[in-house]
N, C-alpha and C positions, 0 to 999 in steps of 0.2 A: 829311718826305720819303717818297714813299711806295717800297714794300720795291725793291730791286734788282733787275733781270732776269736770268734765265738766261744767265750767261756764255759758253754755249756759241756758236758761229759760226752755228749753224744750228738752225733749230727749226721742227716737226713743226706746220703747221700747219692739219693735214688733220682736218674735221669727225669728231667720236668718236660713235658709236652711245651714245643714251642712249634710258632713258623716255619718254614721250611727256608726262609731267606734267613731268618737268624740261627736257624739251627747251624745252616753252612757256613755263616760268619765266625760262629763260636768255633766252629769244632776247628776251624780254616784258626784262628788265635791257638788254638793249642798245640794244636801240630808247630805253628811259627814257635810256640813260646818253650817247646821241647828240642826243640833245632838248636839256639840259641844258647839252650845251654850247655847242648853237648859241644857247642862248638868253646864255648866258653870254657871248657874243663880242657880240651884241647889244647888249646891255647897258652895255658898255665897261668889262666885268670879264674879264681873261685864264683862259680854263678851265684847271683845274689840271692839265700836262702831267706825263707819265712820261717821266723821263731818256733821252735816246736814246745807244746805244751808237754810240762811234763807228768809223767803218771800218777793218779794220786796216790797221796801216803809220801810223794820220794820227793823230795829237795833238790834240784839238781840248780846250778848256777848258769849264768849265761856265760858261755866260751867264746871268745871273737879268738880270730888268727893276726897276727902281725902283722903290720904291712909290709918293715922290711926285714925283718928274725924272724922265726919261728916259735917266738914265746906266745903264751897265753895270761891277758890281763883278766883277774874277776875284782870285781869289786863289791867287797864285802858292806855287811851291814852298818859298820863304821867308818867306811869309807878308805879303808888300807885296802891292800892289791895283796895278792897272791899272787907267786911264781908258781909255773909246774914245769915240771922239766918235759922233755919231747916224748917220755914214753909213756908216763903219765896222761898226756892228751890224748897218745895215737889210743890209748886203752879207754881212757872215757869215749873218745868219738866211737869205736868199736862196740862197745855198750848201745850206747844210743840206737848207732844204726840194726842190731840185732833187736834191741826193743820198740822202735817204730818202723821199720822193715819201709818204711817211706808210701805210704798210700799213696800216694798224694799221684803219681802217673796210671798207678790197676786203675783210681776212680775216674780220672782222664781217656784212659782208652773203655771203661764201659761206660761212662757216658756218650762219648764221640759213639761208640757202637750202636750204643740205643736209640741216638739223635737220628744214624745214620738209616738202621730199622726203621724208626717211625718216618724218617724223611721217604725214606722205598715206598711202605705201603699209603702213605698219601700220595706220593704220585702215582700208586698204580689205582690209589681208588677213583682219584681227578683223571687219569687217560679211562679208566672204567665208565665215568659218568660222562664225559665228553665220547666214548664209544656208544652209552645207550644215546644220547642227543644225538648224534649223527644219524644212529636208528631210524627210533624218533623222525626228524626231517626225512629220512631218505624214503619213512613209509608212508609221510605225507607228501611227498613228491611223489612217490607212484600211485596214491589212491589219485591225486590232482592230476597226474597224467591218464590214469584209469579213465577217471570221469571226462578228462579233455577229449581222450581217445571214444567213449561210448560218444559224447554229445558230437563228436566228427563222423562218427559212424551214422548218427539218426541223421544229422543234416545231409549227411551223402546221399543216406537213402531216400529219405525227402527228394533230395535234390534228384535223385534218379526217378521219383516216383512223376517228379513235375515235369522231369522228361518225358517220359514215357506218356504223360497224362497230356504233354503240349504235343507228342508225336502221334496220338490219340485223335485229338483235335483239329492235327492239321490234314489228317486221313479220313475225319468226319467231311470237315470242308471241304476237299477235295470232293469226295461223293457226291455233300450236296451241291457243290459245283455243275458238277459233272450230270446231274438228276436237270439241274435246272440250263443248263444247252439243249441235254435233249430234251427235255419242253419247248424252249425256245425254237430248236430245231424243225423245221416243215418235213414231214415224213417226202420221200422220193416222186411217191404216185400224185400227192397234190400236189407238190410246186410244178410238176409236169401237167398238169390237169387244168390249162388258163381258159382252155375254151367248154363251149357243149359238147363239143362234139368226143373233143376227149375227154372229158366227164362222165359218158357213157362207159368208158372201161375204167375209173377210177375205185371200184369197189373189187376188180378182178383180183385175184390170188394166182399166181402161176410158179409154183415150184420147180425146181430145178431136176428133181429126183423127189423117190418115194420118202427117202429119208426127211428131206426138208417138208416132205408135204407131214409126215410125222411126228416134226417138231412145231409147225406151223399150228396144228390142231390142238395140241397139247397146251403152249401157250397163245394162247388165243389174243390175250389180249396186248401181244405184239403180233401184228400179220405180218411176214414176210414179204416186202414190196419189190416190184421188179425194178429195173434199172430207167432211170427215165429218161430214154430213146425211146421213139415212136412204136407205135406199136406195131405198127407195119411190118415196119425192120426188125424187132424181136419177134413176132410172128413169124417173119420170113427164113432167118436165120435160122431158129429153135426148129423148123419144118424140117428146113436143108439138112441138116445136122442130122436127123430121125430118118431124111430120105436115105442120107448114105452109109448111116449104120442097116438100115432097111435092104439095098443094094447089095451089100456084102452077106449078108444072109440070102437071099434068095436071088440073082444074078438076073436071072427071067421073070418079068413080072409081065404076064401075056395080056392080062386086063386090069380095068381098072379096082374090079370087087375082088383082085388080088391084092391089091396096092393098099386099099380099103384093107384088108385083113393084117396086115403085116404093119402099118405102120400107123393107125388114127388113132390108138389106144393103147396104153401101158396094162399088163394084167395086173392086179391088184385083190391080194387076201379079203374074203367078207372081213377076217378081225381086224385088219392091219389100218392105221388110221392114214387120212391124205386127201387127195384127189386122185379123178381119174380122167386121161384125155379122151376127149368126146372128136374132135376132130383136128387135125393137123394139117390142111391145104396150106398150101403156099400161096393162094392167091386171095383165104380168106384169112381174116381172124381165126386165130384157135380158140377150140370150146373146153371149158372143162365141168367135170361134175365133180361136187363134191358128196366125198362119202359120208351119212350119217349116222350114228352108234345104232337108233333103231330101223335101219334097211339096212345094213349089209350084211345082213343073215338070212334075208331071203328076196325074194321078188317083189318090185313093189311094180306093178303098172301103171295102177293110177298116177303116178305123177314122176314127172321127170325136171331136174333142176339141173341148170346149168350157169356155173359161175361165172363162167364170162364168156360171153358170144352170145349166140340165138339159144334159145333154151325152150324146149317143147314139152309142152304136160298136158295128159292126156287126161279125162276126165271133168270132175265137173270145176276142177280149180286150173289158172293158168296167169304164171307168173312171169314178166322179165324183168332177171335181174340187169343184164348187160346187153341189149340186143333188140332183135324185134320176136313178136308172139309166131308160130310155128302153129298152123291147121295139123292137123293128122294125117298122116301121108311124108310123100316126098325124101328128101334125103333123110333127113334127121331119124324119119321112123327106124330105118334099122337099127337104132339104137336105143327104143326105146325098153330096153330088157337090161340095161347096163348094171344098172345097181345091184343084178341079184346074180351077173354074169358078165358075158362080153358078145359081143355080136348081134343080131339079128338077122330079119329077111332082109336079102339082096333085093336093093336097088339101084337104078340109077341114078350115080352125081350127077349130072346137069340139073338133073330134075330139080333133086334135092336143093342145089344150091339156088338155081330160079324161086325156088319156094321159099327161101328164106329171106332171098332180096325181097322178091315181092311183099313178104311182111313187115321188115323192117321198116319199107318205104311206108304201110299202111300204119303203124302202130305209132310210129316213132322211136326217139331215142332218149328221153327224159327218164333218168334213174326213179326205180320205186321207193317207197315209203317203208323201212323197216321195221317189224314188228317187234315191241318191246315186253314178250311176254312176261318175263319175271318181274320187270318193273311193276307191272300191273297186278301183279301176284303181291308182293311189297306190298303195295299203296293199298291194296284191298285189305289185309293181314292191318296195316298202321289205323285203319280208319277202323275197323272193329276191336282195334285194341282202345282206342280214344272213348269210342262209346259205352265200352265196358266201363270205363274209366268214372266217366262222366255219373254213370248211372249210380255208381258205390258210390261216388261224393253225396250225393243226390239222397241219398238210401240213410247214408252214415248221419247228414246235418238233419234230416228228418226225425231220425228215430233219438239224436241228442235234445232237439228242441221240446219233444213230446216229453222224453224224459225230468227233463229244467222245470217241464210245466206241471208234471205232474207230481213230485215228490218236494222240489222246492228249497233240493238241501242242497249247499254249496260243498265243494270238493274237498274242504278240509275234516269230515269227516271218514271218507275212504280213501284207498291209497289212490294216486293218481295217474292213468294210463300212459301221460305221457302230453309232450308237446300239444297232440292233435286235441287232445281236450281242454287249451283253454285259446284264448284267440289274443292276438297279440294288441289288439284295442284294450284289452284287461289289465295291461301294464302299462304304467306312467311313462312317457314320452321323456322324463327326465331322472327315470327310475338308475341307479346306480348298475354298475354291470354283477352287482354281486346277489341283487333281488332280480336281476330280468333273466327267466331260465331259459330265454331264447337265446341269450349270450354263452351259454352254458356250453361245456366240450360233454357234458355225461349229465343225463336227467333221470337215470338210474335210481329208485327206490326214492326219489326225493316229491316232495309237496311243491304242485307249482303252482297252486294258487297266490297268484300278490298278498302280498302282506308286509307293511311297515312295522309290524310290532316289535318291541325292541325290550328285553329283561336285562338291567345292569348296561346299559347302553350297546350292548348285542344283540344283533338279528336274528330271530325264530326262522325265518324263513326257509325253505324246507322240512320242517317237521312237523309231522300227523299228531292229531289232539290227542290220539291213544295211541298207550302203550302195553308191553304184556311183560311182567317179569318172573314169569313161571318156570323160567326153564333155567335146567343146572348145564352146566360145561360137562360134567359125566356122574355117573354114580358115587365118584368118592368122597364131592363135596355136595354141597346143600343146594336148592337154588337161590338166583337173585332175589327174593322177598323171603327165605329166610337169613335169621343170622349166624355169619360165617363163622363165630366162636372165638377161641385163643390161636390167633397167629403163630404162639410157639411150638402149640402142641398141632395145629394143624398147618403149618409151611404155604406158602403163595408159590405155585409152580405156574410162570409165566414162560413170558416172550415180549421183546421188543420189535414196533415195526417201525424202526428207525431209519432215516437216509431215503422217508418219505417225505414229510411235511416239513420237514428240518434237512437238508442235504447234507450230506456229506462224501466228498468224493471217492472215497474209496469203495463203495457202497454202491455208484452210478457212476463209474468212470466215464460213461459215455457221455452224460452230460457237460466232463469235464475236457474232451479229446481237444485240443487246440494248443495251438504254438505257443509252448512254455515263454518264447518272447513277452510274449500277451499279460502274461501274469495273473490271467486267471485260474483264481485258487481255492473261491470260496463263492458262496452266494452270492455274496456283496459284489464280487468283482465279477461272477458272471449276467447276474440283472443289469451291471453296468453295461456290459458289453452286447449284450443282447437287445438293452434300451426297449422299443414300443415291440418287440417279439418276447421280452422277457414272461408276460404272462399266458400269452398261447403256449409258450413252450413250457411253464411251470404247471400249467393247469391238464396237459396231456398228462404230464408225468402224474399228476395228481389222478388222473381218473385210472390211469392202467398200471400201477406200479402195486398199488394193493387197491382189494378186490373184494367182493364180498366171498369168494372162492378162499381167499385168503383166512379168513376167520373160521370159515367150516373146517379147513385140513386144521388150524389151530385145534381144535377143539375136537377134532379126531386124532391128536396127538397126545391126548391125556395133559392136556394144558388146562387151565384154568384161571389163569389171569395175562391182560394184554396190555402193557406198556407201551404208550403212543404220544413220542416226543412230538411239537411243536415249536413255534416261538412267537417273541412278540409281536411281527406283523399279522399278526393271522387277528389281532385286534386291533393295532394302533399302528402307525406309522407317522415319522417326523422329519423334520428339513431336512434334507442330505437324503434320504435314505431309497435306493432305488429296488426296494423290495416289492414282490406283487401285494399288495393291500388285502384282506380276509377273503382272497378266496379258499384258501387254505381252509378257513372256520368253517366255512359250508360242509368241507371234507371229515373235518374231524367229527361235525356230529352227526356225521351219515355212520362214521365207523362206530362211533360208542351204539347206536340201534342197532348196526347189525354185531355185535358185540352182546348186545341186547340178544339178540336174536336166538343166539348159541351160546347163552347161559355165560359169557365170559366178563369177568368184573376189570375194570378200567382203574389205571393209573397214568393219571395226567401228568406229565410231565415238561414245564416249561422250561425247553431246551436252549434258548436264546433268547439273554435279557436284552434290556440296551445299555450301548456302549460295551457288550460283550463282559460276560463275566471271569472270562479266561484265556481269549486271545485265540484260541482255540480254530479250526475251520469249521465245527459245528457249532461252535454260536454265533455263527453268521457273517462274522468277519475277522480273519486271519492277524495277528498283529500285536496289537494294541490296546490295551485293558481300559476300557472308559468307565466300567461300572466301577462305585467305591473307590474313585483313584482317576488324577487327573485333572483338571480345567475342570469340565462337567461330572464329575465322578458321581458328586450329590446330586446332581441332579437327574444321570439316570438312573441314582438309586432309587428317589420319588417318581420316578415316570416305571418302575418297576412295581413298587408298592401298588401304582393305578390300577397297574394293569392285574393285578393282583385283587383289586376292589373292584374291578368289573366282572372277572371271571366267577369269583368265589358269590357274586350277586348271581350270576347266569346259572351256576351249578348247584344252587344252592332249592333250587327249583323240586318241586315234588318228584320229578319225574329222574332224577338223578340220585336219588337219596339211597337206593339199591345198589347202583350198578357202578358206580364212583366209588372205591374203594381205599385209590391213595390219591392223595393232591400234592403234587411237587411243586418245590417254591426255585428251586434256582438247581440247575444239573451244573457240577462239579465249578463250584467258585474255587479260582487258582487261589486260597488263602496262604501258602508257603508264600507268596509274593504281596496280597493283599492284606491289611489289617486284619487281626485276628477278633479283635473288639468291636469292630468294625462290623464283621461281616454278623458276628452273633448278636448284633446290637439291630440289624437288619432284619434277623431273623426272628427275632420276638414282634417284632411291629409289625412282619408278614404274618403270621401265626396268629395274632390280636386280630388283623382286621378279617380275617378267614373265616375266624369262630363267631366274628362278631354278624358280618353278613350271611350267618345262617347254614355254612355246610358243618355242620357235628358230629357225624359218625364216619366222615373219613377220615384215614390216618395221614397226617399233614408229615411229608420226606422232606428232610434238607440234607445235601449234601456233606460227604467228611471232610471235604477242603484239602486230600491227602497231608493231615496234618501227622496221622498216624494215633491208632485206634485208641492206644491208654491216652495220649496226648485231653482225649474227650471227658475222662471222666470227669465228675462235678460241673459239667456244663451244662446249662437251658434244663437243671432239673425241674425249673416252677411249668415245665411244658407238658409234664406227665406222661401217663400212657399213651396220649391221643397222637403221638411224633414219635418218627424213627430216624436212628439216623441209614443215610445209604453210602454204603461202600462198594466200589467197583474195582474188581479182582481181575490181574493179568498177569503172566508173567514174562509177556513179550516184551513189556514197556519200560522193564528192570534191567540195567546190563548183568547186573549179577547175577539176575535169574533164570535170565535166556538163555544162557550157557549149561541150563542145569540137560542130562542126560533125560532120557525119556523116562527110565523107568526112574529117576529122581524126581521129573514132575508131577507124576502120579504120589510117590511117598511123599513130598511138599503140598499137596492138595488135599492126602487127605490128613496129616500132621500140622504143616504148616498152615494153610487157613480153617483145621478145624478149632486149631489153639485161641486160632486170633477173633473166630466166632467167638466161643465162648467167653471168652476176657472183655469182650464188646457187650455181651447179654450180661454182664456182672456190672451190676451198677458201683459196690465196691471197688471195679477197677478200669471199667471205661463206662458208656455215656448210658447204653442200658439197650431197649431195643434198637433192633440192627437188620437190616434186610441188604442182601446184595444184588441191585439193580441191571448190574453190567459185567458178565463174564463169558468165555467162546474157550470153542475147546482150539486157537490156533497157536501154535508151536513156535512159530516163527513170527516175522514181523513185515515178511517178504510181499505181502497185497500190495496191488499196484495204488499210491497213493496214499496210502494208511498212515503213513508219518506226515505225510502234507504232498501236495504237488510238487514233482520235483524232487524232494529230500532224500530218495535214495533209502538204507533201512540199517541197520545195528546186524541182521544177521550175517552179510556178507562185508561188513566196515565198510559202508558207501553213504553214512546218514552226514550230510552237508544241511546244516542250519544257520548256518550266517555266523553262530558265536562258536569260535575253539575249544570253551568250555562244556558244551551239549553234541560235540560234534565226534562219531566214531568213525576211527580211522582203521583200526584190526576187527577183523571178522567175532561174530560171538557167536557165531555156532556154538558147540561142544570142542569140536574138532580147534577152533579160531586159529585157521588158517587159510589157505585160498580155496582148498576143499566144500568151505561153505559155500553152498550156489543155494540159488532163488527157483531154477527152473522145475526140480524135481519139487519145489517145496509149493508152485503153482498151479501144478499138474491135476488136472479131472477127477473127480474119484475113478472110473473106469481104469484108471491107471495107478493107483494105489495097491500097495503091497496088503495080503494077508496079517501080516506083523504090523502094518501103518495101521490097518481099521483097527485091529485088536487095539493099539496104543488108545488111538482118539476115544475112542465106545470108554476102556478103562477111565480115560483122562477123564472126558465127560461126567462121568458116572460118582468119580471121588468127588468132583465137584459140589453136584447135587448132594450128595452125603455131606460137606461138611458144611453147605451153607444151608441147610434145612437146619442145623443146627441155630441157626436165629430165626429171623422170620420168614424166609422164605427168598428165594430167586427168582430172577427174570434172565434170559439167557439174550444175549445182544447177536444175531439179530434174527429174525424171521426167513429172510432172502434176502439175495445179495443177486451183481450181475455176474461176479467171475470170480470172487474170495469164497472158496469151498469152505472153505473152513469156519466161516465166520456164519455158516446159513444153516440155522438149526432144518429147513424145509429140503435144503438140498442132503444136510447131514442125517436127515432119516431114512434119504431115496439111497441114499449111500450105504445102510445100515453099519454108522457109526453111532448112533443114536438112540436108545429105548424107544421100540415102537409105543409104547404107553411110558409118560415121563414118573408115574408112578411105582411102574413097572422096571425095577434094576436087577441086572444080574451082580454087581459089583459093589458092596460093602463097606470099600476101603478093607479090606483084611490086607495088610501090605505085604503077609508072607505068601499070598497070589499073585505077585507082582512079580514079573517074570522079569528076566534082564534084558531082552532085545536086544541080547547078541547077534542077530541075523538083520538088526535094521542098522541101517548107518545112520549116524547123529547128525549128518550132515544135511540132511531135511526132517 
C-alpha cells in the first residue's frame, strides 16, 4: 500500500520555486510516471492507484479488483466480506470518477508548466546577467585599449619628437662643423702670400664683375679672394680677356690714349657699390680703386686710393696701400678725377709707368698699418662709461657713510632699499640660506637687516618693526583694527592662493611636465627628483607665482578675505623628507603684510601635515596615510600638534591679532578611512594648545572629514563659537553629480547646498557654524591632472586608479557616452559660447547665494596655469564672474533658470 495522504481537507497545490536542475528532474519523473501508466492501461494491467480520500459526510469503503474474477472484496467492520455483483461496481467506480474527476494529472501538467516558466525566465535572467558581464568586460577592454591606444600615440609622438629633436642636432652639428673648417681653413690670398714680396698684394680685392664687387662691399666681413696663381698670371690674363673684348668693340685703335680710353676702367654708377679699375696693362699689375659711400656723389681731389697696385693721392695726405707712393704727374694723374667720373688729361704711358717704377723702387713694398677707427671709438665710449661708473660708487658709499653717521638708526626701522644697502660682512659666514638675503631669488618689500630673532622657535627675519592696519579691503566691511562683527550676518567673501606654497599639479602643470615613467606626482616625488635644484626651482616659483599685484586685483574684486594654504616644511622638516626647508615661511609672511596692505584679513591654512593626512597630492605626498594610522601614525600626530605650538606662538604676536582671522588646524583629514575618535580627539588638543599659546580672537577651522554634515551634530560642542567647521563643495568629484545637466547644477546649488548650509548652521541638527573654504564654478573634472598625474577623469570614463572599485570605465557626462570629450570642456575663454558664460556667471552666483548662508566662502582658486575654470582672476577677465563679489545679478530664483537647450551637455 503505498503511504497514506495528508489528512488535511485542503492542500496547497501551488507550484514551489525550485533549481532549475531539479525542477528538470521533477518535471522529467512525471512525464515517465504518466507514460507508465498509460502503457499499463494498455496492456490490460491496472496501474497502481493511490487511495482516494473520500468526501466528507460519505462513507464510502475500499474496492480492490480481483485478480483472477471480476468480483469485488470489502471488508466490513466485523470482518465478513461483501459480494457485489459487476454492475454494482461498474456504478460505484462511475460515481467516484464523476466525484473526484482525478486532479491529480491538471495539478501535474500546471506544475510541470509553472516549473517550466520559472525554469525560462531564470535562464533568460542568467543569459541577461552574463550579457551585461560581457558588457561590463568588453567596456573595460576598450577603455584599456583606449588608454593602451592614447599612451602609444604620446610615446609615438615623443618618439617623433626625439627624432626630430636628434635630426635637430645633427644639422646643429653639422653647421658647427662646418663654422669650424672654415676657421681652420687659410683663406686663398694668405696661404698664397709665403713671401714679401707677395705680401704686398695680399690685402688686394679684385672682383670678377660689378656684381661681385657689389657683394663684396655689402658683406664685408667676408672679402672675396682671388684665386691663388700668381699675380702675374691673373693680371695677365684678366688684361687679355678686357684686350679682346676691347678689340671687338673698336677694331682700330690708332694710339695708345685710345686703348687707354676703351679698356683701363669699367664705368661704374656714383650709387652703385664695388670697385673700379684704375688700370689694366699686361705688363703691370692691375690697379683698382675702391669706391666709398661718401665720394661717389661727387669729386673728391684731394685724395686718390688705390686697392691694389701704385695708388696716388694728391694733397696733403698720401697713402699705399699695395704699391709704391706716386708724385703728381705722370701716368697715374689722368686718373686722378676717378671717383667723381672717369678719365682725365691725356698723357703719356711710358711716362706714367717710369713714374711708378721709380717709386715703388724708392718707397718700398711693406704693407701699411690699418686704421681702426671704430675700435677706438668703442674703447673711448667703454672708458667713460667706467668712470661714470666709478664716480656713482664713489658718490653713493659717501653719502650712506654720512648718512650711518649722522642719524645712527639701523635699517629695521624703515623699509629697506634693497641688497645694495647692506654689505655682505653684515651676514654670518654660517648664517642659514633662509636669513642670508644674498641667497635670496626676490628681496622685494622684505627687511634685510640680519637678524637671529626667533618667536615660538620661527625667524622674524624679514619683517619691519611697524606696521599699519588702517585700511579696509573696500567700503563694505570694516577695516583691520576694527571688529569684523557676526560672521552670519556679515559672510567672509574670499579667495584661495593655493598651488602656491603647497603644490598641487593641476594648478602648475608645468612644474609637473616629465615622463609619466618617472612617477613624479607630487612634491615629494618631485624634490626627489630634482634633489640640490629642488630649491632654486621651488623658490622661483615662490617669488613669481603670486605677487604683490596679486592681492591688489584681489581686493579690487570686491573680496575680502585671502586664504593661503601652506604646509609643514615651511617650519619643520624630518629624516626622509626631501622638501625645501622654510623658505616657503619667508613667503608667507611677506604675503600676510601685503595682505596687510589692502585691507585683506588672512586665513592660515595648514595644508600638509606629516605623514599626509589624506594621501592626497596636496598634502605633499601621493599615497599613503601616515598621520593617525600606521607604524608612525602617533607620532606624526605629535609632530603636528608641534607644529601647531610653534606657529600658534609666532601668530599669536601683537602684530597679527587684526589681520589673522581664521587659523586652520588640518585641510581635509580622509576621516571615511581614518578613526573618527581619533581624528576629533586630535582636534581638541589642537584647539587647547592654540588658545593656550595666545591667539583668541581667531576663529580656529577644522575640517568635515567628508563625514557628511548631520553626521556632525553634538560634536566638539565644549569648542563653542571660537570654531567652525569647513566644508568643501563640488560637484565634479561625485559620479552622481557630474552627470547633473547644466541647468540642474544651478537648481542643486542653490537648493541642494542651500539646504545643507542651513542644517549645518542648526546646531539642533549638525555641528553649528560652518564656512565653505573650497568651491569653483568647474563643470567637469577634465583639468590636466586634477584627479592626480596620469589618472585620466570621470567625465570622459578614462579615471584609472589602480583599485576597480574607484575606477570609471563609462563617460559621466550628461550625455555618458562617447560624446563626452574633454577638448571643448578645456578650451580658452575666447572660445566659449554666449550660453557657456551665462551657465558659469549663473553657476557661480547660486553658489555664493547658498553659502553666505553660513559663514561665508573662499572660492579655490586665485589663478591657475591653464584650468579656466578653476581661476577666479581669469574667470573675471572672462566675465563669468561679478565684477564686485558683493555685487550679484543672480539670486537663486530658479524660475530664472533657463534650460540651455542651445548648450550641449557634453562640456
Amino acid at each position: 500500500m503505498p503511504p497514506p495522504r495528508d489528512p488535511s481537507p485542503e492542500r496547497d497545490c501551488r507550484p514551489r520555486r525550485q533549481s532549475a536542475q531539479r525542477r528538470s528532474r521533477n518535471s522529467s519523473a512525471v512525464r515517465d510516471s504518466d507514460d507508465n501508466g498509460e502503457r499499463g492501461e494498455r496492456a490490460g494491467r491496472e496501474p497502481r492507484r493511490r487511495s482516494r480520500r473520500p468526501e466528507p459526510g460519505t462513507s464510502v469503503p475500499p474496492i480492490t479488483r480481483g485478480e483472477t474474477r471480476g468480483e469485488t472484496r470489502g471488508e466490513s467492520s466485523n470482518g465478513s466480506s461483501a459480494t457485489l455483483s459487476a454492475a454494482a461496481l461498474a456504478q460505484l467506480n462511475k460515481q467516484n470518477a464523476k466525484r473526484k474527476a482525478s486532479p491529480k494529472k491538471e495539478v501535474k501538467r500546471a506544475l510541470e508548466r509553472g516549473l517550466d516558466a520559472q525554469s525560462e525566465r531564470d535562464v533568460a535572467w542568467e543569459r541577461e546577467q552574463e550579457r551585461e558581464r560581457e558588457r561590463m568586460r568588453e567596456a573595460r577592454r576598450e577603455s584599456r585599449m583606449r588608454r593602451e591606444k592614447e599612451r602609444e600615440r604620446e610615446q609615438q609622438e615623443k618618439e617623433r619628437e626625439r627624432e626630430r629633436e636628434r635630426v635637430r642636432d645633427r644639422e646643429r652639428e653639422r653647421d658647427r662643423e662646418r663654422e669650424r673648417q672654415r676657421a681652420r681653413a687659410k683663406p686663398p690670398r694668405v696661404a698664397a702670400a709665403e713671401s714679401e714680396d707677395e705680401h704686398r698684394y695680399s690685402s688686394s680685392r679684385r672682383p670678377r664683375d660689378s656684381r661681385d664687387a657689389a657683394r663684396d662691399d655689402r658683406t664685408r666681413s667676408k672679402p672675396r679672394m682671388v684665386p691663388p696663381d700668381s699675380d702675374d698670371e691673373y693680371q695677365y690674363l684678366t688684361a687679355k680677356k678686357r684686350e679682346e673684348r676691347a678689340r671687338k668693340r673698336a677694331p682700330a685703335m690708332e694710339s695708345d690714349d685710345e686703348y687707354q680710353r676703351l679698356t683701363p676702367h669699367r664705368r661704374t654708377d656714383s650709387n652703385d657699390k664695388g670697385y673700379r679699375v684704375v688700370d689694366a696693362r699686361p705688363d703691370k699689375p692691375k690697379s683698382y680703386e675702391r669706391l666709398r659711400p661718401d665720394n661717389r656723389a661727387g669729386d673728391d681731389r684731394n685724395r686718390l686710393r688705390v686697392a691694389s697696385g701704385p695708388m696716388l693721392e694728391q694733397g696733403i695726405r698720401a697713402r699705399n696701400v699695395s704699391g709704391g707712393m706716386l708724385e703728381k704727374g705722370g701716368f697715374m694723374a689722368r686718373f686722378q678725377n676717378l671717383r667723381g667720373g672717369h678719365g682725365g688729361p691725356s698723357m703719356s704711358s711710358s711716362s706714367g709707368y717710369e713714374s711708378v717704377d721709380k717709386m715703388s723702387d724708392e718707397i718700398g713694398s711693406s704693407p701699411p698699418k690699418r686704421k681702426r677707427k671704430k675700435l677706438w671709438i668703442a674703447v673711448g665710449i667703454g672708458v667713460v662709461i667706467v668712470i661714470i661708473i666709478i664716480i656713482i660708487i664713489i658718490a653713493v658709499t659717501v653719502s650712506k657713510k654720512k648718512s650711518d653717521d649722522g642719524d645712527g638708526k639701523g635699517s629695521n626701522d624703515t623699509p629697506s632699499q634693497g641688497l645694495g644697502d647692506i654689505s655682505p660682512d653684515d651676514i654670518p659666514a654660517d648664517a642659514p640660506t633662509w636669513l642670508n638675503p644674498f641667497k635670496w631669488a626676490d628681496t622685494t618689500d622684505f627687511n634685510l637687516t640680519y637678524t637671529a630673532q626667533t618667536v615660538g622657535d620661527l625667524p622674524v627675519m624679514g619683517l619691519f618693526s611697524e606696521w599699519d592696519d588702517s585700511k579696509a579691503a573696500n567700503d563694505q566691511v570694516p577695516a583691520l583694527n576694527k571688529p569684523w562683527g557676526d560672521y552670519s550676518k556679515r559672510p567672509a567673501r574670499g579667495v584661495n592662493v593655493g598651488g602656491w606654497l603647497s603644490l598641487e599639479p593641476f594648478i602648475t602643470p608645468s612644474l609637473f611636465a616629465y615622463d609619466l615613467r618617472l612617477g613624479i606626482v607630487d612634491e615629494y616625488t618631485l624634490c626627489t627628483h630634482l634633489g640640490s635644484r629642488c630649491e632654486s626651482v621651488f623658490e622661483k616659483h615662490y617669488a613669481t607665482f603670486v605677487t604683490e599685484q596679486t592681492f591688489k586685483e584681489i581686493a579690487e574684486a570686491g573680496l575680502d578675505h585671502v586664504r593661503i594654504p601652506f604646509s609643514y616644511w615651511a617650519v619643520q622638516t624630518y629624516d626622509g623628507d626631501p622638501y625645501v626647508f622654510r623658505t616657503s615661511w619667508r613667503y608667507l609672511l611677506r604675503a600676510i603684510e601685503w595682505c596687510r596692505k589692502y585691507g585683506l584679513r588672512v586665513n592660515l591654512d595648514l595644508h600638509g601635515l606629516p605623514g599626509s593626512q589624506n594621501g592626497w597630492n596636496h598634502s605633499g605626498r601621493q599615497g599613503y596615510i601616515g598621520w593617525l594610522n600606521g607604524t608612525d601614525g602617533d607620532l606624526n600626530a605629535k609632530r603636528s600638534l608641534e607644529i601647531h605650538d610653534r606657529l600658534s606662538k609666532f601668530f599669536a604676536q601683537d602684530r597679527y591679532k587684526n589681520i589673522i582671522s581664521h587659523y586652520g588646524l588640518a585641510n581635509e583629514p580622509k576621516m571615511t578611512f581614518l578613526s573618527v575618535d581619533a581624528v576629533l580627539q586630535w582636534i581638541e588638543d589642537a584647539y587647547a594648545i592654540v588658545r593656550k599659546n595666545g591667539v583668541k580672537d581667531a576663529i580656529v577651522v577644522f575640517g568635515d572629514g567628508f563625514r557628511g554634515l548631520a553626521n556632525w551634530q553634538g560634536e566638539l560642542q565644549d569648542l563653542g563659537d571660537g570654531a567652525a567647521l569647513d566644508v568643501h563643495q563640488y560637484v565634479i568629484f561625485n559620479t552622481n553629480q557630474i552627470v547633473y545637466k547644466h541647468a540642474d547644477k544651478i537648481k542643486y546649488a542653490c537648493e541642494g547646498w542651500t539646504q545643507q548650509t542651513e542644517l549645518s548652521m542648526d546646531r539642533s541638527r549638525g555641528y553649528g557654524p560652518t564656512l565653505v573654504a573650497e568651491w569653483s564654478q568647474a563643470d567637469t573634472d577634465c583639468a590636466k591632472y586634477l584627479t592626480n598625474v596620469g589618472w585620466g577623469n570621470r567625465w570622459t570614463g578614462t579615471l584609472v586608479t589602480g583599485s576597480e572599485s574607484s575606477d570609471v570605465s563609462t563617460p559621466r557626462c550628461p550625455y555618458t557616452d562617447r560624446r563626452c570629450d574633454c577638448i571643448a570642456a578645456n578650451a580658452p575663454p575666447d572660445q566659449w559660447s554666449d550660453d557657456y558664460k551665462t551657465f558659469l556667471k549663473m553657476f557661480a552666483e547660486a553658489q555664493m547665494y547658498s553659502f553666505e548662508k553660513g559663514w561665508g566662502w573662499f572660492y579655490w582658486l586665485w589663478d591657475t596655469e591653464d584650468a579656466y575654470q578653476w581661476s577666479y582672476k581669469k574667470g573675471l577677465d572672462a566675465g563669468v564672474l561679478p565684477k564686485k563679489a558683493y555685487e550679484r545679478d543672480f539670486n537663486c530664483d530658479v524660475s530664472k533658470i533657463p534650460s540651455f537647450e542651445n548648450l550641449s551637455e557634453a562640456f
